[in-house]
C-alpha positions in Angstrom: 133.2 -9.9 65.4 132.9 -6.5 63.8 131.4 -2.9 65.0 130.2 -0.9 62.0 129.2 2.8 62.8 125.8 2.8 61.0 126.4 7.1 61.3 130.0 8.2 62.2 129.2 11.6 61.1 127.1 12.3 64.5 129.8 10.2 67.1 130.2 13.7 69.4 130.9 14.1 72.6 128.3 13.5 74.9 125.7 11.6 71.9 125.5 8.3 71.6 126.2 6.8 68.3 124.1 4.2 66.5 125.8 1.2 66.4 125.2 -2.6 66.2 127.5 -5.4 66.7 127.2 -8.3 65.1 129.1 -12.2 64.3 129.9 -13.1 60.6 126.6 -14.3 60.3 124.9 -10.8 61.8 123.5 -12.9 64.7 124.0 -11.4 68.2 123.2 -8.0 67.7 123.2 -5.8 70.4 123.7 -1.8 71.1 126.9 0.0 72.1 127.9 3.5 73.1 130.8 5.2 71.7 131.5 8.7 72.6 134.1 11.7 72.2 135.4 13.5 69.2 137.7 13.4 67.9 138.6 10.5 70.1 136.3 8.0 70.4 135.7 6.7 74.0 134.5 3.0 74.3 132.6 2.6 77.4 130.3 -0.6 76.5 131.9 -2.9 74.8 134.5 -5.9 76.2 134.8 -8.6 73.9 138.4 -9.4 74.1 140.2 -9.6 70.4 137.6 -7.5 68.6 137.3 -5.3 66.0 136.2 -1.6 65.8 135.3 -0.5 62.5 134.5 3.6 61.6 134.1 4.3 57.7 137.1 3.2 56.3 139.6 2.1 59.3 139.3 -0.6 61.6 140.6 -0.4 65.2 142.1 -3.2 67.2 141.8 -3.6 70.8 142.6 -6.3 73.7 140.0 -5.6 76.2 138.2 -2.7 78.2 140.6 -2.6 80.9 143.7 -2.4 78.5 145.1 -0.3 76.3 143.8 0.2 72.3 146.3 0.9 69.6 144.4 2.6 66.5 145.1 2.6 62.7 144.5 6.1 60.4 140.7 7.2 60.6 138.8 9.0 57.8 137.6 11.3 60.4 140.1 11.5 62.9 139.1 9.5 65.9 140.9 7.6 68.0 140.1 4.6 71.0 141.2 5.3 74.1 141.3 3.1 77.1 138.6 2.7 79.4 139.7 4.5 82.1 139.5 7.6 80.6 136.2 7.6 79.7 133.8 10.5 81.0 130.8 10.2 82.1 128.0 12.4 80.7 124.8 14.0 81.6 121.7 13.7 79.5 122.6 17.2 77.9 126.1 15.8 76.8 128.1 17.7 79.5 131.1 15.6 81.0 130.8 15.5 84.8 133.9 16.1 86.9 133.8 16.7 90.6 136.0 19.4 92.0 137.2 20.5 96.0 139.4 22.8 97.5 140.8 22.0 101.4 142.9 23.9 104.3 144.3 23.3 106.6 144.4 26.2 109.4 142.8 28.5 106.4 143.5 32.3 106.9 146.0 31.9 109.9 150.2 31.7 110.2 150.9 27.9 108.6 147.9 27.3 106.4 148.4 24.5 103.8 146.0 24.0 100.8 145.2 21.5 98.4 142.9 20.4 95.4 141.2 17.6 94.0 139.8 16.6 91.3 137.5 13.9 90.7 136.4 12.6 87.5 135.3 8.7 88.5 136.6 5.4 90.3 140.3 4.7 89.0 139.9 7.9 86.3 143.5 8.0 85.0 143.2 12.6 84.9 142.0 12.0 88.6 144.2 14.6 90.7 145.6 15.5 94.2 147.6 18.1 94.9 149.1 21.3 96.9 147.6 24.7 95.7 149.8 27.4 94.3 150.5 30.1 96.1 148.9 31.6 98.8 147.4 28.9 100.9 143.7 29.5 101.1 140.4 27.6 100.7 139.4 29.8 97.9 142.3 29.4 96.5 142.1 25.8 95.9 138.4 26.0 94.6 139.5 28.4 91.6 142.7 26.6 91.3 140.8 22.9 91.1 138.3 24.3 88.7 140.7 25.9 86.6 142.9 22.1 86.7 139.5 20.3 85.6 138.8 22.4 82.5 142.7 22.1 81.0 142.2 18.5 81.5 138.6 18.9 79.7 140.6 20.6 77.3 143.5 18.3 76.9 141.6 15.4 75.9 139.1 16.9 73.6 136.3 17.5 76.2 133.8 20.7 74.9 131.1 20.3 76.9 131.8 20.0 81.0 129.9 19.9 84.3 132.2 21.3 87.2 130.1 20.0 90.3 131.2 21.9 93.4 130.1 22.8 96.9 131.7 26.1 96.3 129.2 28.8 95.7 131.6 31.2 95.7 133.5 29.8 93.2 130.4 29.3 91.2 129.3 33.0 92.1 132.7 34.3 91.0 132.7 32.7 88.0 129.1 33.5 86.8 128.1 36.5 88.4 131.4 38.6 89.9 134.6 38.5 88.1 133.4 39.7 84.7 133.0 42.9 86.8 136.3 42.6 88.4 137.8 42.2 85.7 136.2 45.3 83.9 138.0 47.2 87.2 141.3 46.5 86.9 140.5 43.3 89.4 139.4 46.0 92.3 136.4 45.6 94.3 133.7 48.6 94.3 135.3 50.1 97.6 138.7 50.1 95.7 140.3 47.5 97.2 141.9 44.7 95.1 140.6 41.3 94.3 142.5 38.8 96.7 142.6 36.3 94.4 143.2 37.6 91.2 146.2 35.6 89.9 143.8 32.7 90.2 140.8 34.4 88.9 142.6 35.2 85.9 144.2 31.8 85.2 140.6 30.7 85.6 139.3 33.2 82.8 141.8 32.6 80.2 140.5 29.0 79.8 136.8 29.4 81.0 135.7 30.3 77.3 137.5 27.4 75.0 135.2 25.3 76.9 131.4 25.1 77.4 131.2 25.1 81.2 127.9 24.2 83.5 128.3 24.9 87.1 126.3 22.6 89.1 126.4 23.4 93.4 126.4 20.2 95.6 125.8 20.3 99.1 129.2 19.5 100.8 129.6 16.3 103.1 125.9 14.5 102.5 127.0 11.6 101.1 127.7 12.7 97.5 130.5 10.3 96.3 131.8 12.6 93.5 131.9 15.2 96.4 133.9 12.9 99.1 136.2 11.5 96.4 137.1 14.9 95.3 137.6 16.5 99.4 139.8 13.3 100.2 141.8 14.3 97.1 142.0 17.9 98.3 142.9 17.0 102.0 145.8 14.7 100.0 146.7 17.5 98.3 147.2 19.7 102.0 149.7 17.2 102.8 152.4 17.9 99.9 151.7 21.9 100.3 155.3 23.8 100.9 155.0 27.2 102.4 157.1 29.1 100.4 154.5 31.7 99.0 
């Protein structure tokens, strides 16, 4: 069986691409969604043994749950596995679920963590202690900071950070701009608490197109509970050495 991209020249992140497959005879036709560039991401299509074809290369692969091995592409996409796909929005934007957690936060002993939650078995799914001083602030800028180099990493341009933290959100969007501007002091001249954080956060905020979406924390949301259970993981393995 073969996959022939009817329009490689549109297969971005976030789109879906127009493509058919079809037996040697064209029966059993039936629509698929590719997505990523300038790796392609394979998230409907199983059939063990087949064939993906993109212009001029063709792509072997076993399954969805394995691992694809890819030949030379005319425009320089690649299969990856189906655990790291992302899951998109309607706008294109890949969602990924973020959570800061402390333990005893602002007194003697604190330990912080952060998690990052990008979907059920996600292979970039992460838990782990914060850096530094151990605070719940801390973790939310650290954990959204994480999510976007990962975004980065693997050719993600568009990404939907979904947080309970409003003031992460609020620092990002609305406060540290300003901060910044000051030499990373508040208006009554005191410094920024977090500003090693804040400015790890900046240097990466603009290689990547960023929507912050606020969730209300511990209602249900799975995204949200995954990502606090990895957080709360993440206490666990904090050393107090700041």
């Amino acid at each position: 069986m073969k996959l022939k991209v009817d329009q490689p020249e549109y297969i971005i992140l976030g789109q879906t691409a127009n493509l058919k497959s079809k037996d040697s005879q064209g029966r059993n036709t039936r629509n698929l969604t590719l997505l990523g560039t300038p790796k392609l991401l394979l998230t409907q299509y199983s059939q063990e043994g087949s064939k993906f074809q993109g212009g001029s290369s063709s792509y072997n692969y076993a399954s969805s749950s394995g691992s694809y091995t890819t030949g030379p592409s005319t425009y320089g996409s690649t299969l990856m596995s189906s655990e790291k796909r992302f899951e998109t929005d309607r706008d294109g934007y890949a969602q990924v679920y973020t959570a800061g957690a402390c333990s005893s936060n602002g007194r003697y002993g604190a330990k912080a963590g952060l998690g990052v939650y990008w979907g059920d078995g996600h292979e970039l799914n992460k838990s782990s202690p914060v850096s530094g001083r151990a605070t719940n602030n801390s973790g939310e800028i650290q954990v959204a900071t994480r999510a976007i180099q990962q975004a980065l990493d693997n050719d993600v341009d568009k990404l939907a950070i979904n947080t309970d933290s409003k003031f992460l959100i609020d620092s990002a969007t609305k406060w540290m701009q300003g901060w910044k501007q000051n030499g990373w002091t508040l208006q009554s001249g005191e410094p920024v608490k977090n500003e090693q954080d804040l400015e790890a956060l900046d240097r990466v905020l603009n290689k990547v197109q960023v929507k912050w979406n606020h969730v209300d924390a511990h209602k249900g949301i799975h995204g949200n509970e995954k990502a606090h259970q990895l957080a709360k993981e993440g206490t666990s393995k904090y050393n107090n050495n700041y």
